[in-house]
C-alpha positions in Angstrom: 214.0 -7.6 -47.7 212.9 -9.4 -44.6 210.6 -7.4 -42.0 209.5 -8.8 -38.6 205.9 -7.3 -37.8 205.3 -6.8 -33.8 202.1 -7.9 -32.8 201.3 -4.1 -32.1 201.5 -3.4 -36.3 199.0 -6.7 -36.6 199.1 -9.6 -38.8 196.9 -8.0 -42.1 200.2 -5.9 -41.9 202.1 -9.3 -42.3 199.9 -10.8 -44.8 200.0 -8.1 -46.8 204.0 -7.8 -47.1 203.9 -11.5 -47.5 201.9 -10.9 -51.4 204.5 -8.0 -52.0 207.1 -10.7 -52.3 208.9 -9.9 -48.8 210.1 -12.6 -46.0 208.4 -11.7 -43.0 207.9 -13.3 -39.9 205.0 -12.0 -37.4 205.0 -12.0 -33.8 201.3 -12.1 -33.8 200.6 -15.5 -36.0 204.2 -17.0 -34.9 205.3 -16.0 -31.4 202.0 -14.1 -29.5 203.0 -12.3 -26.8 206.9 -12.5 -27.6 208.7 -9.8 -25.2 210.1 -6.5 -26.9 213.6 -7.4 -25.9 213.4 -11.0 -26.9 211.7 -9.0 -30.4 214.8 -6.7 -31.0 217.1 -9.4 -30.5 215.6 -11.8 -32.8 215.6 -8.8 -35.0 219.2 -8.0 -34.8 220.4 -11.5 -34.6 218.1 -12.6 -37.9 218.6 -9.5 -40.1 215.0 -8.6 -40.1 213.7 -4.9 -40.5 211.2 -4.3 -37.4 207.9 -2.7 -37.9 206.5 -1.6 -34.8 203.8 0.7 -33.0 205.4 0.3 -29.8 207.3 3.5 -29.0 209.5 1.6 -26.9 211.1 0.3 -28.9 212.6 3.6 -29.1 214.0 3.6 -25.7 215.3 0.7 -26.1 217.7 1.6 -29.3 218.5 5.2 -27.8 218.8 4.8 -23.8 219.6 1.2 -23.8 221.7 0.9 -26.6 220.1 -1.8 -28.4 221.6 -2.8 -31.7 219.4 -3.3 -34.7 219.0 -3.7 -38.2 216.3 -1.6 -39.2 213.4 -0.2 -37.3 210.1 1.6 -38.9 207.9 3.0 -35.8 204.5 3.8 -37.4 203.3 6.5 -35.3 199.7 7.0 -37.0 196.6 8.9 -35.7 194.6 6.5 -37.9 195.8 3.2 -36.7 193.5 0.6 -39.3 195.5 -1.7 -41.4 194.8 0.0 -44.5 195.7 3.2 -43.5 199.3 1.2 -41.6 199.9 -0.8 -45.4 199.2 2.5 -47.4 202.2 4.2 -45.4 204.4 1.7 -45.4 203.2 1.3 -49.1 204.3 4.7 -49.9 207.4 4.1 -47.5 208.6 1.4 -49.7 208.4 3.2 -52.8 210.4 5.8 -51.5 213.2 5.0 -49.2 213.6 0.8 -49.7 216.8 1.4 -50.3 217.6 3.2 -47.3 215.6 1.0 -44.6 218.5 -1.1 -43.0 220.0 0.3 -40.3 218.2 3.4 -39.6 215.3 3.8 -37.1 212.3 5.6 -38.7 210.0 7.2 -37.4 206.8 7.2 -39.9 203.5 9.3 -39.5 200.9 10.3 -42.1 202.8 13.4 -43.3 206.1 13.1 -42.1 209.4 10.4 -42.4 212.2 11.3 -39.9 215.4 8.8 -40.5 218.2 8.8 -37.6 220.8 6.4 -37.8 221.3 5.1 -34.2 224.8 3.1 -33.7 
């Protein structure tokens, strides 16, 4: 699986997928300051899985229309890394199989899939 990590999610987010074995590529350590459209079309046009904090990233798949391949938005009242890898963690364990294509929306108790296309 490959994931792109927006700077937003941060780069001890992309480390740590990085020892679980996945291809990742991180806005923050590769492309700083990389805009959100030139993000979700990198995305889309690479077959990477975004990882995002940026709720915008919302607008952009539903009222602009933008195609993607996978989008988790983390939207976490506890935003440190541990408490971003130990959902995503316990994201992976559950749903892998079901994170391409669908936009997810991911707080502490909750996981809401929608497929947007």
């Amino acid at each position: 699986m490959r994931f792109l990590v927006d700077e937003s999610t941060g780069v001890v987010v992309a480390r740590w997928l990085r020892e679980q074995g996945y291809e990742v590529f991180s806005v923050y350590e590769e492309a700083r300051g990389m805009d959100d459209d030139d993000i979700i079309h990198k995305a889309f046009a690479e077959n990477w899985i975004l990882i995002t904090n940026d709720k915008d990233f919302g607008e952009k798949v539903y009222r602009e229309q933008r195609s993607h391949r996978g989008i988790i938005l983390l939207r976490l009242e506890n935003e440190r890394a541990t408490n971003k890898i130990e959902t995503l963690r316990r994201l992976m364990e559950m749903y892998s199989e079901q994170l391409f294509d669908h936009f997810i929306v991911v707080t502490e108790t909750q996981i809401r899939f929608s497929r947007s296309q």
